[in-house]
GUBAVO-32462 format. One line per 2 residues: number of its first residue (from 1); for each residue x, y, z of N, C-alpha, C. Coordinates in steps of 0.001 Angstrom, whole numbers, plus 500000, padded with zeros to 6 digits. Example, Ala and Ser with C-alpha at 12.3 -4.5 7.8 and 13.67 -1.06 7.14 Angstrom:
GUBAVO-32462
1) 513190 494310 507800 512300 495500 507800 513200 496700 507800; 512850 497750 507080 513670 498940 507140 512900 500030 507870 $
//
This chain:
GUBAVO-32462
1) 500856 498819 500000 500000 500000 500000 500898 501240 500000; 500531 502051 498870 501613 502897 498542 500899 504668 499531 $
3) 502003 505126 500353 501731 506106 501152 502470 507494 500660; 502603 508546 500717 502573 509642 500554 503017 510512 501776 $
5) 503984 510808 501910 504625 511472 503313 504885 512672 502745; 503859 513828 502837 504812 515509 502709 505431 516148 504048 $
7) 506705 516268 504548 507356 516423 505568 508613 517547 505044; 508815 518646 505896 510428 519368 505062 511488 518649 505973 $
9) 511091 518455 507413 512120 517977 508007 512737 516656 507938; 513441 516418 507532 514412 515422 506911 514401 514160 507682 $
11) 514893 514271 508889 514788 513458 510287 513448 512647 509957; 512506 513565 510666 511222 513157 510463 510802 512057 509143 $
13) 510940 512725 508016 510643 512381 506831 511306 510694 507036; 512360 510856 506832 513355 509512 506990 512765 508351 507873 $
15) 512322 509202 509004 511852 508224 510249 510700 507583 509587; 509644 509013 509093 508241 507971 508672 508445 506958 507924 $
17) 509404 507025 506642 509977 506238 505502 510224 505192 506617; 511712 504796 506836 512068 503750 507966 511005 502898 508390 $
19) 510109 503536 509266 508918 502905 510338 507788 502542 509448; 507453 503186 508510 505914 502370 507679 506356 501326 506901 $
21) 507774 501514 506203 508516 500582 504925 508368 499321 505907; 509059 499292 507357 509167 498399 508215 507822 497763 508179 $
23) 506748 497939 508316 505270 497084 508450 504722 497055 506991; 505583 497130 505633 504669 496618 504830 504065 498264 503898 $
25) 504319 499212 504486 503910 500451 503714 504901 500704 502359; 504667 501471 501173 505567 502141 500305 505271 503300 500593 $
27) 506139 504339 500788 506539 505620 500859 507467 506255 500128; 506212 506950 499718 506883 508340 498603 507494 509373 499819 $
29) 508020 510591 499558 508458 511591 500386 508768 512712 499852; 507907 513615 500022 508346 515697 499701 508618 516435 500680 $
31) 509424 517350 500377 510047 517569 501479 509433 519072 501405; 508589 519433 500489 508214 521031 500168 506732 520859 499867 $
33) 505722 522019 499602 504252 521847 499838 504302 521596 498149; 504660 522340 497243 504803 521998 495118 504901 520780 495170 $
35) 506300 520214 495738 506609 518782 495332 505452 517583 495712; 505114 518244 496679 503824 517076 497248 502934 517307 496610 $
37) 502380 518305 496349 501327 518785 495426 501341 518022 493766; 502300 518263 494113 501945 517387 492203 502383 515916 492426 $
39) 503209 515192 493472 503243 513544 493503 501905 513101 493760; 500754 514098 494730 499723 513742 495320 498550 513621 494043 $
41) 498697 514940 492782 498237 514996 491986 498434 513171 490760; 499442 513133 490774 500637 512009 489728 500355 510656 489772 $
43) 500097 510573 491238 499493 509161 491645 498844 509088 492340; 498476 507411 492806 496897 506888 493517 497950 506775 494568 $
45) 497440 507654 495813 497961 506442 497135 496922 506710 497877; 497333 505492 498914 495902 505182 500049 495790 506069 500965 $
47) 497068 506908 501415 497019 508109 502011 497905 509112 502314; 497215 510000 502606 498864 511043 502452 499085 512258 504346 $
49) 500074 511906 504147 501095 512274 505615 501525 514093 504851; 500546 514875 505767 500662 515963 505382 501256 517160 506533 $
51) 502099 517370 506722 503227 518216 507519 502152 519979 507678; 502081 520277 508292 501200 521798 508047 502056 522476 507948 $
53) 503591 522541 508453 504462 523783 508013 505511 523351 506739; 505230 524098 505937 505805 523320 504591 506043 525110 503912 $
55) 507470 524453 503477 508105 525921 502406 507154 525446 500963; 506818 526736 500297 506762 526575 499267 504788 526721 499202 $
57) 504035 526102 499597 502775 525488 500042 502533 525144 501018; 501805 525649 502052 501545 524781 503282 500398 523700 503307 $
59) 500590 523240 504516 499601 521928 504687 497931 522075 504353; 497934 523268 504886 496693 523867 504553 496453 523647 503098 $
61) 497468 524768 502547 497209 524724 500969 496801 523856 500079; 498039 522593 500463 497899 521642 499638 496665 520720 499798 $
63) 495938 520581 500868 494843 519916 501134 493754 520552 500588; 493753 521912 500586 492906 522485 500329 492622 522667 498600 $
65) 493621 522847 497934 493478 522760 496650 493526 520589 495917; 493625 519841 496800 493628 518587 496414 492179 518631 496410 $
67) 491765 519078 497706 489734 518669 497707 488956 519316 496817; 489584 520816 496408 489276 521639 495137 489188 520819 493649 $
69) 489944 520580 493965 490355 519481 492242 489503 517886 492448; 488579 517894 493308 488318 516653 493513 489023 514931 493799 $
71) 490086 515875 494513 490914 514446 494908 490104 514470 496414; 490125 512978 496563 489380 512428 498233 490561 511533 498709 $
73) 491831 511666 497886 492567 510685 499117 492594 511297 500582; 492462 509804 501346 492644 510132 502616 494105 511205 502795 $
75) 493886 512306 504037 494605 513387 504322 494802 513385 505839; 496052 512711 506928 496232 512644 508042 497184 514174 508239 $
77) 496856 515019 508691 497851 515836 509032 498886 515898 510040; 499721 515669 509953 500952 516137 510817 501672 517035 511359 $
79) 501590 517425 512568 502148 519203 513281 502341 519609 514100; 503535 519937 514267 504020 520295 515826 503252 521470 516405 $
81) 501618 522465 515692 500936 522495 516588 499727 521564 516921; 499071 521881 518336 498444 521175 518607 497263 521712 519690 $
83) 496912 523182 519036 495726 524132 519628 494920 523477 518665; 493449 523927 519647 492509 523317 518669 491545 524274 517491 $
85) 491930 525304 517369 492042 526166 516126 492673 525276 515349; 494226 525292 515536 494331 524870 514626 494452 523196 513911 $
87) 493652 522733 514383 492866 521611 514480 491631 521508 513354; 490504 522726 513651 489830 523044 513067 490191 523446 511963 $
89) 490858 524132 511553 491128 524539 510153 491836 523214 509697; 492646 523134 510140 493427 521628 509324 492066 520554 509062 $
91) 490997 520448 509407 489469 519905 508997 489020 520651 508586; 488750 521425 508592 487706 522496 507640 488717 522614 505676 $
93) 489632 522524 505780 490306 522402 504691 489945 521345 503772; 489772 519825 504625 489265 518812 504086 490176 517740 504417 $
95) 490736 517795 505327 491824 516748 506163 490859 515639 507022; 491076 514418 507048 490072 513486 507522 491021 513035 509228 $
97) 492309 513506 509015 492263 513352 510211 494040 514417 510841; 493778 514325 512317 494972 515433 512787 496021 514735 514089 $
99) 497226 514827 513778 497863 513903 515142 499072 514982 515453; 499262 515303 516367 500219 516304 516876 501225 515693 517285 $
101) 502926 516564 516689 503970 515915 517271 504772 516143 518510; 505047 515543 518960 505625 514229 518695 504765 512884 519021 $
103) 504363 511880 518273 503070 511353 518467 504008 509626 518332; 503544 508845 518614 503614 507285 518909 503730 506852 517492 $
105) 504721 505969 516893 503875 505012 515228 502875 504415 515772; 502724 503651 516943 501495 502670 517340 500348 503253 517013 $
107) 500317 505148 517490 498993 505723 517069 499115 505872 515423; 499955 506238 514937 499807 506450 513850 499812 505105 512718 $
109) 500369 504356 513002 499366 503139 512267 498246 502954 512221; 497700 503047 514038 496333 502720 513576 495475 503829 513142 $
111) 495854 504849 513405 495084 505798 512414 495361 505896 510568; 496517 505768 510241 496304 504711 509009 495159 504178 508974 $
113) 495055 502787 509018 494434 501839 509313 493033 501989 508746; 492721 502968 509828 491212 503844 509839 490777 504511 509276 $
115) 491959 505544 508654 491609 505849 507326 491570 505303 505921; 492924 504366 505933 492497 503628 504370 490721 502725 504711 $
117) 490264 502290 505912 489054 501546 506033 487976 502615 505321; 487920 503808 506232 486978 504832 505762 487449 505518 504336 $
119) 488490 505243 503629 488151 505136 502091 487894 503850 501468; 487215 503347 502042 486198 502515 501441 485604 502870 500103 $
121) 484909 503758 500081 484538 504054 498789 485474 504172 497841; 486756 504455 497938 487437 504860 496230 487952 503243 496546 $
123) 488562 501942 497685 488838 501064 497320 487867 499737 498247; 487800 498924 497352 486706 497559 497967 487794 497606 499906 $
125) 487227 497409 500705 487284 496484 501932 487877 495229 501403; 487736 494305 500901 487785 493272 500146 488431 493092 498980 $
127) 489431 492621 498359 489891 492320 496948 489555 491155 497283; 489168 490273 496011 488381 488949 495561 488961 488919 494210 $
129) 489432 487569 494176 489269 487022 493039 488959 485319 492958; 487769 484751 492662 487779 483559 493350 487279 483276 494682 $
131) 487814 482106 495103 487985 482311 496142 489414 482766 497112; 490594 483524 496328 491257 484400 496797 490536 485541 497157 $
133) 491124 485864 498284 490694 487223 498870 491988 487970 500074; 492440 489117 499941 493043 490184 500531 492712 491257 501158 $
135) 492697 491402 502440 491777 492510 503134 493299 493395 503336; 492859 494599 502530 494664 495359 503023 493736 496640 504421 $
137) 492903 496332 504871 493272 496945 506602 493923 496123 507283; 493778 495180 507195 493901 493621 508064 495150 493154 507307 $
139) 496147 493610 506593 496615 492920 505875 497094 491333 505585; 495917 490956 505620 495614 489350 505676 495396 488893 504528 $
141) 495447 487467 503721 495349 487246 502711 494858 485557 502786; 494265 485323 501930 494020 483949 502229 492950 482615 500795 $
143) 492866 481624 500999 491712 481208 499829 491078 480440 500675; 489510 480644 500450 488763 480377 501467 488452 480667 502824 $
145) 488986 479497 503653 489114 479903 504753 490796 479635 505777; 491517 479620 504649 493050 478849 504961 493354 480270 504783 $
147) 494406 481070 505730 495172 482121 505705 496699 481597 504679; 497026 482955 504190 498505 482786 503197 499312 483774 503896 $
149) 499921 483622 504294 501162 484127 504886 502068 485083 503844; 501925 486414 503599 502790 486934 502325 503928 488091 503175 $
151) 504926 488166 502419 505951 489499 503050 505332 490469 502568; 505565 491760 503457 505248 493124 502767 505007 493180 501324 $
153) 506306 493081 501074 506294 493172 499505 505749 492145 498499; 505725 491331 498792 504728 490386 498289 503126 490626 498556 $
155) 502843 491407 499449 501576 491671 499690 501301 492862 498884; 502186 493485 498543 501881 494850 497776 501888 494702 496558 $
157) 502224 493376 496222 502489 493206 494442 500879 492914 494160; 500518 491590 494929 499470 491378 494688 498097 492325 494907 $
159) 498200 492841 495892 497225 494090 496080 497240 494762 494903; 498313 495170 493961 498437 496177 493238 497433 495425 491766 $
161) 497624 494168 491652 497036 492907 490583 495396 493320 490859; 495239 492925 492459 493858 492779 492420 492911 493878 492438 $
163) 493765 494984 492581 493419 496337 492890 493154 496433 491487; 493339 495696 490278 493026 496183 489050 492742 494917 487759 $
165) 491581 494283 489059 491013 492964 488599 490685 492885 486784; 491151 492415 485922 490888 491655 484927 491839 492355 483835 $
167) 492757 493138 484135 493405 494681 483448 494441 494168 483353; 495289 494028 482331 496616 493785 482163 497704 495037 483107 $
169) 498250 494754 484071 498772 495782 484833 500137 495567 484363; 500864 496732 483772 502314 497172 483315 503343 496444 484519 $
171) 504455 496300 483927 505718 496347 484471 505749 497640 485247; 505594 498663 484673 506152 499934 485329 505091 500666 486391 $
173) 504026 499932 485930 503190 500037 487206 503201 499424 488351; 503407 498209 488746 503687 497922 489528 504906 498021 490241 $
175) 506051 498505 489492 507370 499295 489743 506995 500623 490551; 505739 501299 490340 505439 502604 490522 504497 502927 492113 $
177) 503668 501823 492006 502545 501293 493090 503473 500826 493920; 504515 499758 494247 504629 499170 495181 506171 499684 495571 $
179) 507374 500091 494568 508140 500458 495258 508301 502212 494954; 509142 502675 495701 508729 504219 495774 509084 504943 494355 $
181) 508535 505914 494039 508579 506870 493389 510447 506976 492592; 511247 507016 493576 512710 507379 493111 513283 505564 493053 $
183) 512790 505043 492810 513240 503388 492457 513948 503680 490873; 515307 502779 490932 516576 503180 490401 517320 501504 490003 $
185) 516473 500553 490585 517173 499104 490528 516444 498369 489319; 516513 497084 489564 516602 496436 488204 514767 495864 488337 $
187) 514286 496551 486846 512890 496361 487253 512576 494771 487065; 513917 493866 486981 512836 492520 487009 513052 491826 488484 $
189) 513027 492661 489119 512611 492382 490718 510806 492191 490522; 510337 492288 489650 509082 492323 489390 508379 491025 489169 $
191) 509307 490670 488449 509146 488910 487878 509768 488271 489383; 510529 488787 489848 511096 487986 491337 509958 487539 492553 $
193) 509521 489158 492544 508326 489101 492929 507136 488474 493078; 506823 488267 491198 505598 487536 490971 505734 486313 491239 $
195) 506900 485823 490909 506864 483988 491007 506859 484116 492632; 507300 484597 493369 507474 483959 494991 505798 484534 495473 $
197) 504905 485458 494761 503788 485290 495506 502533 483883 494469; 503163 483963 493253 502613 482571 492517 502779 480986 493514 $
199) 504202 481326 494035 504466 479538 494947 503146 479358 496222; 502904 481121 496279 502280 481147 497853 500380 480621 497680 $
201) 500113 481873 496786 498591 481802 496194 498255 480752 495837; 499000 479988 494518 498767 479069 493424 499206 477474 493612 $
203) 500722 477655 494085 500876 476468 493782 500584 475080 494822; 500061 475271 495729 500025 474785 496786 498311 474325 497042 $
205) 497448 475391 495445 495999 474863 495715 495830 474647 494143; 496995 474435 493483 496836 473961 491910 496315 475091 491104 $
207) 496572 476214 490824 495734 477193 490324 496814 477625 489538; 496265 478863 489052 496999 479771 487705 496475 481078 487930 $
209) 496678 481424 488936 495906 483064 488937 496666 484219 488496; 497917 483965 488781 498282 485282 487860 498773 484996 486440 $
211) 498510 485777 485317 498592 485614 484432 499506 486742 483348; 500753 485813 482942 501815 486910 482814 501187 487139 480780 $
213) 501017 488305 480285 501149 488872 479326 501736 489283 478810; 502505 488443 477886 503765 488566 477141 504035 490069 476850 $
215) 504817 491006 476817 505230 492162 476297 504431 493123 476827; 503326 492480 477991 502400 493932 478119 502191 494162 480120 $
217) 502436 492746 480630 502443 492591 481941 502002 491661 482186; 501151 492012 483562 500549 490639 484382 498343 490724 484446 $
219) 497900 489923 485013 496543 490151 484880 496522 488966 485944; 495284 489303 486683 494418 488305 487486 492778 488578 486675 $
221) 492374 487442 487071 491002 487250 486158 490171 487240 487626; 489091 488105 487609 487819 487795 489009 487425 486665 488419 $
223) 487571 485460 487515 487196 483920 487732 488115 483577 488160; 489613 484061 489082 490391 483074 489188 490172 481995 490718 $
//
């Protein structure tokens, strides 16, 4: 699940990177209110880590012109204040939620959590295909009623498949979705990828669910 950190302070920034990468998150990172503004514009993520004091654009700003343009990604704000003015405005902008620093990851996971749930509407609760199914609040995965055990990154490949049930999904998309934005290594970590979550899903209940497309990518079928 690909995340969105706008932060200027470096430390910080690094830390969020570090601590979400650690449980399974991808994290993008801007360090200015422009740069976030247009990664937030560029791509889909499940949510975005928004700093309120930011050179260039502030937190305000950028939230405020994302909800303008009709973007609804989830918006957690981040800020070393913590009056409740400015609380209110950081919601009245269109921020779904506010955590003051210096704050716990424990809280801030699960407020994650709570927000990718309550965007429900832009993504299913549920990916299905079959009887495969992936709950990414829960990041649990399983066929039927037998749990599958996947790594982070193996959980993010496939999320990214089912997240775009019957669609031939690019090489460079899933290069783009699951590892960050400034990824620089060899994109057939992709194919590395796919076969070690194929041994997990497939081979163990006789199936064929992912389906590689010669010259164009990969596909899962909702009959799989």
């Amino acid at each position: 699940m690909r995340i969105l950190a706008i932060e200027d302070e470096e430390r910080i920034a690094a830390s969020l990177r570090r601590g979400l990468t650690a449980v399974g998150y991808t994290v993008d990172v801007a360090h200015d209110g422009v740069t976030g503004l247009h990664l937030a514009r560029e791509h889909r993520y499940a949510a975005v880590l928004l700093d309120l004091m930011l050179p260039g654009l502030s937190g305000y700003q950028v939230c405020a012109r994302l909800r303008a343009e009709g973007n609804d990604v989830p918006v957690l704000m981040l800020t070393a204040k913590n009056g409740e003015y400015d609380e209110a405005e950081g919601l009245d902008t269109g921020a779904d939620d506010y955590l003051a620093k210096p704050f716990s990851y424990v809280v801030l996971e699960a407020r994650l959590r709570a927000l990718v749930r309550r965007g429900g509407a832009r993504t299913p609760a549920l990916l299905e295909a079959g009887d495969l199914w992936l709950d990414p609040a829960r990041r649990s995965c399983g066929r039927g009623s037998e749990q599958i055990a996947l790594t982070p990154k193996e959980f993010a490949v496939l999320h990214c498949l089912l997240g775009r049930l019957d669609e031939v999904v690019p090489v460079v998309d899933i290069l783009d979705e699951v590892w960050s934005a400034d990824f620089t290594g060899d994109p057939n970590i992709v194919h590395v990828y796919i076969s070690a979550v194929r041994r997990k899903i497939d081979a163990p209940f006789g199936r064929e669910t992912i389906e590689t497309v010669r010259g164009a990518g990969y596909r899962v079928s909702g009959r799989a």
